[in-house]
N, C-alpha and C positions, 0 to 999 in steps of 0.2 A: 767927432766934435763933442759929443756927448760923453765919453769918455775922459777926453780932457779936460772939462768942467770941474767932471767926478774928481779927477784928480786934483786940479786946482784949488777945489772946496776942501778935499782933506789936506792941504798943502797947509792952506790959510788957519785952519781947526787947529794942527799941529804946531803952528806960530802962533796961534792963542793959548795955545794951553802951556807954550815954553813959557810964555810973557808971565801968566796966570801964575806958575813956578808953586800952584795947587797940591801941598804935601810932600815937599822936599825934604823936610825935617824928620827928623827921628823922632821914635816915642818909647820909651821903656816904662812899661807895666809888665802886668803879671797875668798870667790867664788863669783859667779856671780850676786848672788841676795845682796852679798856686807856683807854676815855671817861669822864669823871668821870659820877658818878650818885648821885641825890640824890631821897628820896621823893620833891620836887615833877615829878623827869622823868615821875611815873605817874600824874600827879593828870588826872582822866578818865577814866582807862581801868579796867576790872575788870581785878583781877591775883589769880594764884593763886601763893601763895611760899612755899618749901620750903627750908628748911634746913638742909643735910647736908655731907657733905665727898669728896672726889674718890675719897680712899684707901679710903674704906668699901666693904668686898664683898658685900654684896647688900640692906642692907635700904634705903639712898639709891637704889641703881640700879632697884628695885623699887617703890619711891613714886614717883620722877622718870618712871619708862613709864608709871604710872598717870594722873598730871599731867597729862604729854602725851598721854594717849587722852582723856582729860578733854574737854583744849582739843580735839583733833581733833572729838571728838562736838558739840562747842557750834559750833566752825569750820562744822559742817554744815549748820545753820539758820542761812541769812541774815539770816534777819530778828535774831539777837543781836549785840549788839557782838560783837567780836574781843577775847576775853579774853589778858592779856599772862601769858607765867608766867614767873617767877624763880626764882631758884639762887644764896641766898646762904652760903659755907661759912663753916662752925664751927671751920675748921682754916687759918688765915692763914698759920702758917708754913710749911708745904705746895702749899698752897693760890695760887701765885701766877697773874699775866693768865695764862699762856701754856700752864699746870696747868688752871687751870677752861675757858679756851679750848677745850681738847683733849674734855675731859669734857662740856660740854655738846652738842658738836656730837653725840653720840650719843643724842641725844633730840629734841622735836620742834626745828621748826628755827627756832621764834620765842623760844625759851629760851633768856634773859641770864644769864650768871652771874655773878655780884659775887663781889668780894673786895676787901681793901684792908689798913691796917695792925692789928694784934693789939687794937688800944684802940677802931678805925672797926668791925671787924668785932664786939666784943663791945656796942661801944654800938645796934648794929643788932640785932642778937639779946634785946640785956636792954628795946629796944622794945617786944617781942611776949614777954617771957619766956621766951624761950629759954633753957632750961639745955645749956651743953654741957662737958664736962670729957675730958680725953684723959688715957687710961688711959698702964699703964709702958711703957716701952720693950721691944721683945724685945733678942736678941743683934743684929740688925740695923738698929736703931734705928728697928725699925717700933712703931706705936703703934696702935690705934683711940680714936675720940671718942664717946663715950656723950653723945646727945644726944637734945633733943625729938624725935621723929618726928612732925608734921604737917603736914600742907599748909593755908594760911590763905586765907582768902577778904578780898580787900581791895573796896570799892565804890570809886565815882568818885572822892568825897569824902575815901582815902586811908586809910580807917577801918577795923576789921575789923570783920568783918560774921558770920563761920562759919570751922568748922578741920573737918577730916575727919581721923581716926587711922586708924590699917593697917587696921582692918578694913571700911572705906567703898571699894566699888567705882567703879571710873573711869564706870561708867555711872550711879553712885550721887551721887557729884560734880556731873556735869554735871548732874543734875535737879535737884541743891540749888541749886547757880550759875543755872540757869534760873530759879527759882521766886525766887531773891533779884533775880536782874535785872527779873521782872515787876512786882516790887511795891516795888521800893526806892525809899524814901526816904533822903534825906542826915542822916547822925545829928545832925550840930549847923548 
């Protein structure tokens, strides 16, 4: 009985997130080493993607450690794919190759970060519903972007699958990524 519940519950989860139809679209930017990239470069892989901005002081650099202990813990079982994580920012005009270049390398060392033009980088974000809005200028033309904080779980199939908000720990993550790897189905 218990079992059938289980199944039941992921039956109905997999009917919400067909309906949801959460990241169907394509995104063509550029990553960091300045490569064009386009959802299909990830189509196979689990990817966990985060979208934040460079200039942010501490709650981006705070998710992005988390991320990457994430991946580090899933890295540790063999037996699961190699999940991919991403870094794509909210802040384009800022935010250029050689800007997110710098910034990623400070996290794990499989972290791509995209960027591209104002219209590529909002079309990628309003995929997954991203809100992000940059606050006023100070006297030095700094600014912050209030924006979603999550990290998103993609399956093979491109699809979102789970989001984890601040307060899901990186060893929290990685058990949910596990347990979506053991039992995933392709949603459509």
């Amino acid at each position: 009985l218990r079992g059938r519940k289980e199944r039941e519950r992921q039956e109905r989860r997999r009917r919400e997130l067909r309906a949801l139809a959460l990241g169907q679209g394509d995104f063509q930017l550029v990553d960091h080493s300045g490569r064009p990239r386009s959802k299909a470069d990830f189509l196979g892989q689990w990817v966990l993607l985060y979208f934040g901005f460079t200039h942010c002081p501490d709650v981006c650099p705070d998710e992005l450690e988390k991320l990457s202990r994430a991946v580090e813990l899933l890295d540790g079982d063999a037996a699961l794919p190699r999940v991919q994580p991403l870094f794509v920012t909210v802040d384009p005009e800022r935010d250029d190759v050689a800007a997110v270049a710098r910034y990623v390398r400070d996290f794990h060392p499989r972290l791509l970060g995209l960027t591209g033009s104002p219209e590529q980088v909002r079309a990628a974000g309003s995929a997954y519903r991203v809100y992000a809005s940059a606050g006023p200028r100070d006297e030095d033309g700094d600014y912050i972007v209030d924006h979603t904080v999550i990290i998103y779980l993609l399956g093979p199939d491109g699809l979102f699958l789970d989001y984890y908000n601040r307060s899901k720990t990186a060893k929290k993550i990685a058990e949910s990524v596990r347990r979506h790897m053991e039992s995933y189905e392709p949603l459509l």
